[in-house]
C-alpha positions in Angstrom: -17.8 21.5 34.9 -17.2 22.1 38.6 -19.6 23.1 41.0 -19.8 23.3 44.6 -15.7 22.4 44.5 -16.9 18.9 42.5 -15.7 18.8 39.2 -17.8 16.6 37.1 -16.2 14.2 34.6 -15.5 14.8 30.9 -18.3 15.5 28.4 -18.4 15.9 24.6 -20.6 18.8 23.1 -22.4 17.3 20.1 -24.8 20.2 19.5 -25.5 23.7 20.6 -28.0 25.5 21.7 -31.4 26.3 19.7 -32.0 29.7 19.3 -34.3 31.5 21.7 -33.2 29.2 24.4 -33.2 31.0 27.6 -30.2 29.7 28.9 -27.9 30.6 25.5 -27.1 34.5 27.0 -26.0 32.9 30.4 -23.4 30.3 28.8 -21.9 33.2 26.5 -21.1 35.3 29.4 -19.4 32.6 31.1 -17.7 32.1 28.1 -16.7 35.4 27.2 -15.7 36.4 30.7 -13.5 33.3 30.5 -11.6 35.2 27.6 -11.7 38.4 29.1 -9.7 37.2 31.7 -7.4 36.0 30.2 -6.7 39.2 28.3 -6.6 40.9 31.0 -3.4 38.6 32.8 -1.9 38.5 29.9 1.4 40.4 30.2 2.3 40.5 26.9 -0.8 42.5 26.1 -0.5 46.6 26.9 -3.5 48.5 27.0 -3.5 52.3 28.1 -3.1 54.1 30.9 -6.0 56.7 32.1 -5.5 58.2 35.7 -4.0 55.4 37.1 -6.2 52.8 35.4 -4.9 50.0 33.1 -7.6 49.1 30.7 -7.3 46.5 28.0 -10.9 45.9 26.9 -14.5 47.0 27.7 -17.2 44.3 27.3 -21.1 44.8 27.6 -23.2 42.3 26.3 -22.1 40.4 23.4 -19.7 43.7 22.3 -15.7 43.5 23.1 -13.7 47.1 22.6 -10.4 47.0 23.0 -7.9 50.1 23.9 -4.4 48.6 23.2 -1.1 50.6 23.0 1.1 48.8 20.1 0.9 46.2 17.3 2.6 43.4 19.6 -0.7 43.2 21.6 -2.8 43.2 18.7 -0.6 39.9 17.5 -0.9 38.6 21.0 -4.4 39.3 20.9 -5.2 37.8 17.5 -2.9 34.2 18.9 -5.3 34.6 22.0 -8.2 34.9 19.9 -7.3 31.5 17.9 -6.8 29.7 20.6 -10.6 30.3 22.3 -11.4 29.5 18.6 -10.0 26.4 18.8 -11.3 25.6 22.4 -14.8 26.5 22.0 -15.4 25.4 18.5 -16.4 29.4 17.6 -16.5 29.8 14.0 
């Protein structure tokens, strides 16, 4: 975790959150904005063109659309998707 430019030291995750808890909403964001990122760098993933916009996904909430332009990026997508599977411990 880093905060503040410190960057604490290694932890495990033995448990999640319980539901209701007040602060579960907060950590999916983070979460989710960390893989909405990284779709959106990723070269190897074309979404469309409107005006002079490039748009890859739209995201509100806990929802993820996705406007891509050719069966390579839904590949790339699906590798991308496996690998935040395997990093967060998502089932």
């Amino acid at each position: 975790v880093s905060v503040n430019g410190f960057l604490s030291e290694f932890f495990y995750c033995h448990m999640g959150l319980r539901q209701g808890c007040q602060l579960s909403p907060l950590l999916y964001i983070f979460v989710s904005e960390i893989l909405a990122n990284k779709i959106r760098i990723d070269k190897d993933i074309k979404g469309i063109i409107i005006g002079k916009n490039l748009i890859k996904l739209s995201s509100y909430a806990d929802d993820m659309n996705f406007m891509l332009s050719d069966f390579l990026s839904i590949e790339r997508l699906s590798k991308l998707f496996t690998l935040f599977q395997k990093a967060s411990g998502a089932i």
